[in-house]
N, C-alpha and C positions, 0 to 999 in steps of 0.2 A: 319173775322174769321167765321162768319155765313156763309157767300158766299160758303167758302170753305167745310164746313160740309153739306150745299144743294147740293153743285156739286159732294160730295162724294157720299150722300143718292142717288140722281137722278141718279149715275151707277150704282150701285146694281142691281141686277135682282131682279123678285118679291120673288122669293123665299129665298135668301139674306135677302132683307128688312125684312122679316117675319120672320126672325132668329135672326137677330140683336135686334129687337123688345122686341121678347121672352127672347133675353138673357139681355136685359135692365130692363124687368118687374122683371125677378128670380134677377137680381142685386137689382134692387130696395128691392125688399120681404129681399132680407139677409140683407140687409142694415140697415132695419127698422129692422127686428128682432135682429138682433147684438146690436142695441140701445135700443129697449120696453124690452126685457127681463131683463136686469139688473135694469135696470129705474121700473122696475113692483118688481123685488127682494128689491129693495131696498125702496120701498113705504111699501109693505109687512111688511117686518121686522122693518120700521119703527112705523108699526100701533102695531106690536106684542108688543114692546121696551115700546110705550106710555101705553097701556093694561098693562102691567108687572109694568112700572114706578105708575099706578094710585094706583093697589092692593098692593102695599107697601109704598105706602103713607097711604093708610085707613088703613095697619099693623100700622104703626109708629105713626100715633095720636091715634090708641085704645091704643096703649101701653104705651102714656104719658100719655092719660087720667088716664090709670089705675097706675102709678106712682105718680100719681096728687094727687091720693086718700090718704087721711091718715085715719085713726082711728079718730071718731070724740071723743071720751072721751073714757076712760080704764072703762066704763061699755060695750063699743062697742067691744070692744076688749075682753072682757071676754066675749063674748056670745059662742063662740065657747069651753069654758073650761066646759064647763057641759055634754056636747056629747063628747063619747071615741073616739079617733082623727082616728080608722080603718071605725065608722061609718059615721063620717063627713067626710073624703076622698071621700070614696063610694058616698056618698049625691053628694059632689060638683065636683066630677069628672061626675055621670052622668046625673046632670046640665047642660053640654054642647057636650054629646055624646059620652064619653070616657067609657070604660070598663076597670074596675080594673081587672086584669087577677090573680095576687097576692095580698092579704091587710092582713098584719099581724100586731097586735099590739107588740111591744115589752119594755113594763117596762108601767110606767105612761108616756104620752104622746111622744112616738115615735111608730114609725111603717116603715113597707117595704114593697113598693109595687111595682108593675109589670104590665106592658100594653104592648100586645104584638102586637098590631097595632096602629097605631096613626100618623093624617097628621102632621108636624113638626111644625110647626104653633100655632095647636088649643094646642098641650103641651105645648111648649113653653111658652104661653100664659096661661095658666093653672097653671102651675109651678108659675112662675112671679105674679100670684094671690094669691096664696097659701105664698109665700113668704110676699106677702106685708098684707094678714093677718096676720105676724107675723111667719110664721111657717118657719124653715131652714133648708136646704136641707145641709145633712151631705156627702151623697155621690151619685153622679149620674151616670149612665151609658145609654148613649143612641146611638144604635143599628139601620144602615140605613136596610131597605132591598130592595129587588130588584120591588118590585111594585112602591117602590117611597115615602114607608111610613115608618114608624121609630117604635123600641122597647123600650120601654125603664124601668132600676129597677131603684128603690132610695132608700134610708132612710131619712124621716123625724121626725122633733122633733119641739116639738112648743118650740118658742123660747122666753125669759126674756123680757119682754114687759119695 
């Protein structure tokens, strides 16, 4: 079968030869590119997948640790009943970057509050803290917008320890 492909190549004129060449090398190039591009897409999105998979694993153990947590004695849990609950909100929402946009108190220990920006995450988790001090979210409403960040009003009430 070689024979037969030398004795094809050796009739070709020069200018032939140098065409077939050219059209072997452009085969070769689509050939390789038809194959490295998906094979590069798919490394890609695999590396983006693993990046995504790690930063919700570190979400899902901050959030057992913080379920982990109990009250260590009902004098711990009373520490927060001496501050009016519109000013401890305030306090420990801007403990980790949050701005109360609304904080109303409403009776002895409830209030309503409002944030009109926030990554979904850091509330979330915020929320989930405030709960596991004891405090209960009566009503939630939370609000995506188009940046990628979230709104959110509630009402809370500390709750029967």
């Amino acid at each position: 079968m070689t024979d037969r492909i030398a004795s094809w190549w050796h009739g070709l004129s020069r200018r032939e030869r140098w065409m077939v060449g050219v059209a072997g090398v452009l085969a070769l190039a689509v050939l390789v590119w038809l194959l490295a591009r998906p094979a590069y897409a798919a490394f890609t999105n695999l590396e983006a997948d693993h990046r995504a998979a790690i930063e919700r694993e570190g979400r899902v153990a901050a959030k057992v640790k913080l379920l982990a947590q109990r009250p260590a004695s009902p004098a711990a849990a009373t520490a927060t009943d001496g501050v009016a609950i519109d000013q401890y909100l305030t306090q420990s929402a801007g403990e980790i970057g949050l701005t109360l946009d609304r904080n109303e108190a409403r009776g002895q220990g409830q209030a309503t509050i409002a944030i009109a920006t926030a990554k979904a995450p850091v509330l979330a988790d915020w929320l989930a803290s405030l709960e596991g001090q004891g405090f209960v979210v009566d009503q939630l409403t939370i609000t995506p917008a188009a940046d990628g960040t979230v709104g959110m009003t509630a009402e809370l009430r500390r709750g029967a320890r």
